[in-house]
N, C-alpha and C positions, 0 to 999 in steps of 0.2 A: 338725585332730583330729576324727575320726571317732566317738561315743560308743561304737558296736562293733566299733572295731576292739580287739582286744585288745593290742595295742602299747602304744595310746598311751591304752586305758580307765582312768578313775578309778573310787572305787568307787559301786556303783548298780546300778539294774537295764539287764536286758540284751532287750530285746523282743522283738528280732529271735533272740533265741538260745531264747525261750522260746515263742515260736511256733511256731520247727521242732521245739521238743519236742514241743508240743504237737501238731502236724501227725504226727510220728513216734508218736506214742502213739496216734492214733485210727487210724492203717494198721495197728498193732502189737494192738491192742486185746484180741484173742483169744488173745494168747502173750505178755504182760505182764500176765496175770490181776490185775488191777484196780490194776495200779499208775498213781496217780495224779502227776503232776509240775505242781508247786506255785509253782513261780519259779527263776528263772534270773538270777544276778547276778553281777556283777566285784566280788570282792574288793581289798581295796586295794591289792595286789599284781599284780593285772590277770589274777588267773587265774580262769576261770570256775565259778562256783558252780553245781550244779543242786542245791533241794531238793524230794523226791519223797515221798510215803505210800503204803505199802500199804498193803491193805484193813484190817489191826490198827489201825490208827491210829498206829504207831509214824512216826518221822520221820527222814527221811536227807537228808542232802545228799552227792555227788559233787564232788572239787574237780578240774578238769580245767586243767594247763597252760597256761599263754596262749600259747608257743611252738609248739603242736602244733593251734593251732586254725586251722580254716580259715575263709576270708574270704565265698566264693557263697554266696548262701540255698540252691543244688541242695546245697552240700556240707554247709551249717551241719544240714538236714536227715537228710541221710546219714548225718552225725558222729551228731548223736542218735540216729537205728534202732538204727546199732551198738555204739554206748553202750548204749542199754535194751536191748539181745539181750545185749551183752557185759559191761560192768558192774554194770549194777543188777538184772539176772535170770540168776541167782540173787544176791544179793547176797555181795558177795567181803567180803573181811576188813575190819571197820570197827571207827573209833576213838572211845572217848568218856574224855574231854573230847579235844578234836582237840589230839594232841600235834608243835605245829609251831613254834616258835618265833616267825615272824615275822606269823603267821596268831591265835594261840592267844587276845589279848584280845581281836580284832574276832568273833572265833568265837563268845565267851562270851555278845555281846547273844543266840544264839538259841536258848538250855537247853539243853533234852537231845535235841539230834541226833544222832545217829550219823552219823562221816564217814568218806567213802573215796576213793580216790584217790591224790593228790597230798599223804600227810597227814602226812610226816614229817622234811621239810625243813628246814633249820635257819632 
């Protein structure tokens, strides 16, 4: 068992999924007007988390599938560009309190995030 691979991830943080954020946000820098991404974690569900701030202060998380993730660091990076180009800028329709059934109490340890994504699962 691999901790990043998303198959077989328990939940916790994801480093290796947070550093290609992080590597995508400093290429992106000038057209992600100050969005900051914050941590990157497996849900206990194995689907990956990203929570990000823009410059407000406000708080987001993205919840991304564990089926649709890829495994290369070239791709893990990839995945994120077009995440922050396609997802979180502009940000698409988000939920508060994240209405997902099998997700909704581990959700609750982290306030008042706004989430999107994968948010409405039973």
């Amino acid at each position: 068992m691999h901790p990043e691979d998303p198959a077989t991830a328990v939940a916790g943080s994801a480093p290796q999924w947070l550093h290609a954020y992080q590597q995508a946000s400093t290429e992106l820098a000038a057209v992600i007007d100050g969005i900051v991404v914050t941590a990157a974690i497996f849900a206990p569900t194995g689907d990956l988390v990203v929570f990000f701030n823009p410059p407000d202060g406000s708080r987001y998380a993205w919840i991304y599938d564990r089926q649709y993730l890829p495994s290369s660091e070239a791709d893990k990076v990839e995945f994120a560009r077009l995440s922050l180009l396609g997802d979180l800028v502009p940000p698409a329709r988000w939920a508060q309190p994240l209405d997902r059934a099998d997700l909704a109490p581990w959700a609750a340890q982290f306030g008042d995030v706004r989430w999107g994504g994968r948010t409405n699962q039973p």
